[in-house]
C-alpha positions in Angstrom: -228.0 -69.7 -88.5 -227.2 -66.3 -89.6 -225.9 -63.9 -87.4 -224.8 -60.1 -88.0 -221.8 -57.7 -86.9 -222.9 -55.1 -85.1 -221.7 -52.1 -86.9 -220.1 -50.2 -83.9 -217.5 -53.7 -84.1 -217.0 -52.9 -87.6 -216.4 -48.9 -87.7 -213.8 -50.0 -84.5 -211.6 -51.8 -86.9 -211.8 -49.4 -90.2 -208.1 -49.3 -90.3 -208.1 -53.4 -91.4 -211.2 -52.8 -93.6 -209.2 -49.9 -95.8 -205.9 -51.8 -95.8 -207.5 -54.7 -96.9 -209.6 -53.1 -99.1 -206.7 -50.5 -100.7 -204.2 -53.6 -101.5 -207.3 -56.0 -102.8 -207.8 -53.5 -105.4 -204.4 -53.3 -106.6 -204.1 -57.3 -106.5 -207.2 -57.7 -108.4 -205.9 -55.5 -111.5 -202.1 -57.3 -111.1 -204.0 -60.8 -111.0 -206.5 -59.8 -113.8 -203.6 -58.8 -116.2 -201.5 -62.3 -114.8 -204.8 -64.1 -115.7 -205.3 -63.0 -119.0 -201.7 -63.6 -120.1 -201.4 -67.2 -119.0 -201.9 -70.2 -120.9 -204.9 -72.1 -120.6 -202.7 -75.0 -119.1 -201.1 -72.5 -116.6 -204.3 -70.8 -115.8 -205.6 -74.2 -114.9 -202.6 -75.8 -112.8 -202.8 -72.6 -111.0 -206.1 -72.6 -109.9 -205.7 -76.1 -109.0 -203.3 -75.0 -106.8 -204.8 -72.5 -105.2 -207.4 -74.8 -104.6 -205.6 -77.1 -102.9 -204.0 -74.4 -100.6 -207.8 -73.1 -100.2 -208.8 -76.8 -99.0 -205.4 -77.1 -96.7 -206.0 -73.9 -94.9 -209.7 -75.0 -94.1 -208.6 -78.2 -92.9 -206.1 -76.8 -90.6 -208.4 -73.9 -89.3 -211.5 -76.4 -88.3 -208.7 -78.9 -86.6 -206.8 -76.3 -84.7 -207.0 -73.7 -82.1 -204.7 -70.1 -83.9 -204.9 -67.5 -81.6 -205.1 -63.9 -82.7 -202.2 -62.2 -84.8 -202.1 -58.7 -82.5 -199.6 -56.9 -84.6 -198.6 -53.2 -83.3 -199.8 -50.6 -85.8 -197.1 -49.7 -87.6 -196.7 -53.6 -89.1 -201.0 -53.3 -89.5 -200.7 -50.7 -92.5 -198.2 -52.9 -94.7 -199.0 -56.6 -93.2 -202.5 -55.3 -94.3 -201.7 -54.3 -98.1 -199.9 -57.3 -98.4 -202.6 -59.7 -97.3 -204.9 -57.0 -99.3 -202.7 -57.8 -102.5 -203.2 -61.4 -101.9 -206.5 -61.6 -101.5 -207.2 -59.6 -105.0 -204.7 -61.9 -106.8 -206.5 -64.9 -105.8 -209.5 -63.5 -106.7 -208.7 -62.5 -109.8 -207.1 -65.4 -111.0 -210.6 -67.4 -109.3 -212.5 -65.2 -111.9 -213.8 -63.0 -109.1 -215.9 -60.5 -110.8 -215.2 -56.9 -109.3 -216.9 -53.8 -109.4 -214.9 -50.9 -112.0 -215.6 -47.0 -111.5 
């Protein structure tokens, strides 16, 4: 079952969605230029691990009840560009195709 967001949810929380977004794109080109200066062998025990981490955090999010991380704004801009940074490491490193200008 498919089921959508309505947009007035989404335009509520556009402060997450340009955090996010803002240190994704920085992440991707710091992972992109990690990626393409590993070794092979690296590359590959890295994504392995990530992996691994991937399958961990699924496992613990379908067995567990986490409640809601309500942070006060001020921590929401950096907690936001760091998670943001994450994010577009991981992906770049995954091989995560992303749109260039």
């Amino acid at each position: 079952m498919q089921a959508a967001v309505p947009v007035t949810e989404v335009a509520e929380r556009w402060p997450v969605a340009v955090n996010l977004l803002a240190g994704s794109l920085l992440g991707a080109g710091a992972g992109a230029s990690w990626a393409v200066r590993m070794r092979s062998t690296t590359l590959y025990k890295e994504l392995a691990a990530l992996m691994v981490l991937m399958a961990a955090a699924l496992v613990v999010t379908h067995t567990t009840t986490l409640d809601t991380l309500a942070l006060p704004l001020w921590a929401q801009v950096p907690g936001g560009m760091v998670a943001g940074f994450g994010i577009g490491v991981v992906a770049a490193i995954m091989g995560v195709p992303a749109a260039s200008c």
